[in-house]
C-alpha positions as CSV (number, residue, x, y, z in Angstrom):
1,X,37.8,57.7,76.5
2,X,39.5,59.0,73.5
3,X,42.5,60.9,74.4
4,X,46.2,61.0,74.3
5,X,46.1,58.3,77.0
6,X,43.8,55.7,75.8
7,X,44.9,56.2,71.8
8,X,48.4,55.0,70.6
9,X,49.5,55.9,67.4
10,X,50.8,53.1,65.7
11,X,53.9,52.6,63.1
12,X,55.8,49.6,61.9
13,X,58.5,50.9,59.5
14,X,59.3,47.5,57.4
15,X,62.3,47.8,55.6
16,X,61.5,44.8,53.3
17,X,59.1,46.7,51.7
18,X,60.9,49.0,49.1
19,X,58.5,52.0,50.4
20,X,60.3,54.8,51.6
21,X,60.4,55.3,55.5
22,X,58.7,58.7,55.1
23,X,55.9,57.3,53.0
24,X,55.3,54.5,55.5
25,X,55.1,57.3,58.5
26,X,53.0,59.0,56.3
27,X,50.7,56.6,55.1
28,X,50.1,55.0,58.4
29,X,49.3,58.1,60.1
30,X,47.0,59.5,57.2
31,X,45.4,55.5,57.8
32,X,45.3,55.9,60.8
33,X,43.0,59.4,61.3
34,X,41.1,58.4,58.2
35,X,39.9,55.4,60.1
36,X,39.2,57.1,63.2
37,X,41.9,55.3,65.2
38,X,43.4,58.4,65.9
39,X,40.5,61.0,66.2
40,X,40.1,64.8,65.3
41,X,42.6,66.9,68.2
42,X,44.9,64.1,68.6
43,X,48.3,65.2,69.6
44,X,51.3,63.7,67.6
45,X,54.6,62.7,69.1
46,X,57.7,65.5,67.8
47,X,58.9,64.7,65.0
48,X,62.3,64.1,67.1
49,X,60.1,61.8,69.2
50,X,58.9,60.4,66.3
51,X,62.0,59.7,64.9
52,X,64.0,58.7,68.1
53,X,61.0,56.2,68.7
54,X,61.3,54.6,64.8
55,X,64.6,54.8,64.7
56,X,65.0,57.5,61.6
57,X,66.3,60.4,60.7
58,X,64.2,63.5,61.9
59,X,64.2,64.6,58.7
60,X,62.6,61.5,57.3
61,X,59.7,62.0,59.8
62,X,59.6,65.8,59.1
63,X,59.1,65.3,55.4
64,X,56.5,62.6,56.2
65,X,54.7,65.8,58.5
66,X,54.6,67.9,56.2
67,X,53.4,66.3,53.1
68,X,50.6,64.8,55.6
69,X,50.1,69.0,56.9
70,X,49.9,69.9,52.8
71,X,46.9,66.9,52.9
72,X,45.2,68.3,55.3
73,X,45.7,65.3,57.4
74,X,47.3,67.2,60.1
75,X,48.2,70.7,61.4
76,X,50.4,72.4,63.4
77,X,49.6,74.7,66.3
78,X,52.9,75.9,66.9
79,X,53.7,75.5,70.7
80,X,50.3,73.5,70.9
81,X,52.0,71.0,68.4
82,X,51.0,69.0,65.9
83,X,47.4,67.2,66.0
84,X,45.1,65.1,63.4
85,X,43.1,67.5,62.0
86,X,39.4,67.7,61.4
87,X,38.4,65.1,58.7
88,X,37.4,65.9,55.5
89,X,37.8,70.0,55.7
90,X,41.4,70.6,54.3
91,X,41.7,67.7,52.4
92,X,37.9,67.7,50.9
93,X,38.8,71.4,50.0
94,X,41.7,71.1,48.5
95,X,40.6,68.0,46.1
96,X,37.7,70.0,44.9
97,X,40.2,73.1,43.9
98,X,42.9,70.7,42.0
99,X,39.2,68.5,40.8
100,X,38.0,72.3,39.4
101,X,41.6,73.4,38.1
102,X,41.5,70.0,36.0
103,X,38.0,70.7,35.0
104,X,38.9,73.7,33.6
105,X,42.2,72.7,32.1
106,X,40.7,69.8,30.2
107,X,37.7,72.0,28.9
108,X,40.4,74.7,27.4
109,X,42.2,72.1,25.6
110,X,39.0,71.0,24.0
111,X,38.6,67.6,25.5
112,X,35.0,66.2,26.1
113,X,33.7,65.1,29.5
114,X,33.8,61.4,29.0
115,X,37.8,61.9,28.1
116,X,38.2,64.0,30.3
117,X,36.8,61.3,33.0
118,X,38.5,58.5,31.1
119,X,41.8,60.3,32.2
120,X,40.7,60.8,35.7
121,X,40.0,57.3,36.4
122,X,43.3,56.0,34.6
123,X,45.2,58.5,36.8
124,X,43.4,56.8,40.2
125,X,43.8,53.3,39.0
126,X,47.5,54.3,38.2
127,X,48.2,56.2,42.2
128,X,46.1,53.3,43.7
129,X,47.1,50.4,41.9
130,X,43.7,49.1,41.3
131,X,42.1,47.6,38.2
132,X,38.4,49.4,39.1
C-alpha cells in the first residue's frame, strides 16, 4: 500500500558536499517523486518538521519548498498541506512555455535552428554536468 504509512521520504543532508542544504532537500525530494518513491498525493512533513527533523533552518527547507512548488514538483493545499504533485503536468507545462519563449526569442534574433539547438544542448550539458 502506498500511503503516508508505508512511504518514508528520505533525506541525508551531507555537509561534505559543498551543495547547499536547500538544494540537497530539494533535489532529493524532486528525486524522489520523479522516481515514484514518493507517489502522486503524498503528503510532506511541515517545513518546520522538515527542518526540526534535518536539523536546518526552516527557512532553508522553505526555500527548498518553494523552488520544488515553482517546478511543479509539489503543491500546496493550504490546510490540506503540501503533497507531491501529479507528474509531468506543471513541470511538462511549464518547460514547453520557457522551450516556446526560447523558440521564439532565438528566431527574432535571426539565429537558425541548428544554433539555436547547438545552444540548447550546451546549456543542458552545462546544468547537468554531462558531456552528451
Amino acid at each position: 500500500m502506498r500511503d503516508n504509512r508505508r512511504v518514508t521520504l528520505k533525506i541525508d543532508i551531507d555537509d561534505g558536499t559543498g551543495v547547499a542544504p536547500y538544494e540537497q532537500v530539494r533535489a532529493q525530494i524532486s528525486e524522489q517523486a520523479r522516481a515514484g518513491a514518493l507517489p502522486v498525493g503524498y503528503r510532506l512533513p511541515t517545513v518546520r518538521g522538515l527542518a526540526g527533523q534535518l536539523g536546518l533552518a526552516a527557512n532553508t527547507v522553505a526555500k527548498a519548498y518553494r523552488t520544488l512548488e515553482a517546478d511543479g514538483v509539489i503543491e500546496t493545499r493550504g490546510r490540506n498541506g503540501t503533497v507531491v504533485a501529479a507528474a509531468g503536468s506543471a513541470a511538462d507545462r511549464t518547460a514547453a512555455a520557457e522551450a516556446r519563449a526560447y523558440a521564439e526569442r532565438v528566431r527574432r534574433l535571426g539565429l537558425s535552428e541548428a544554433a539555436a539547438l547547438d545552444a540548447v544542448r550546451d546549456a543542458l550539458r552545462a546544468a547537468y554536468g554531462g558531456s552528451g
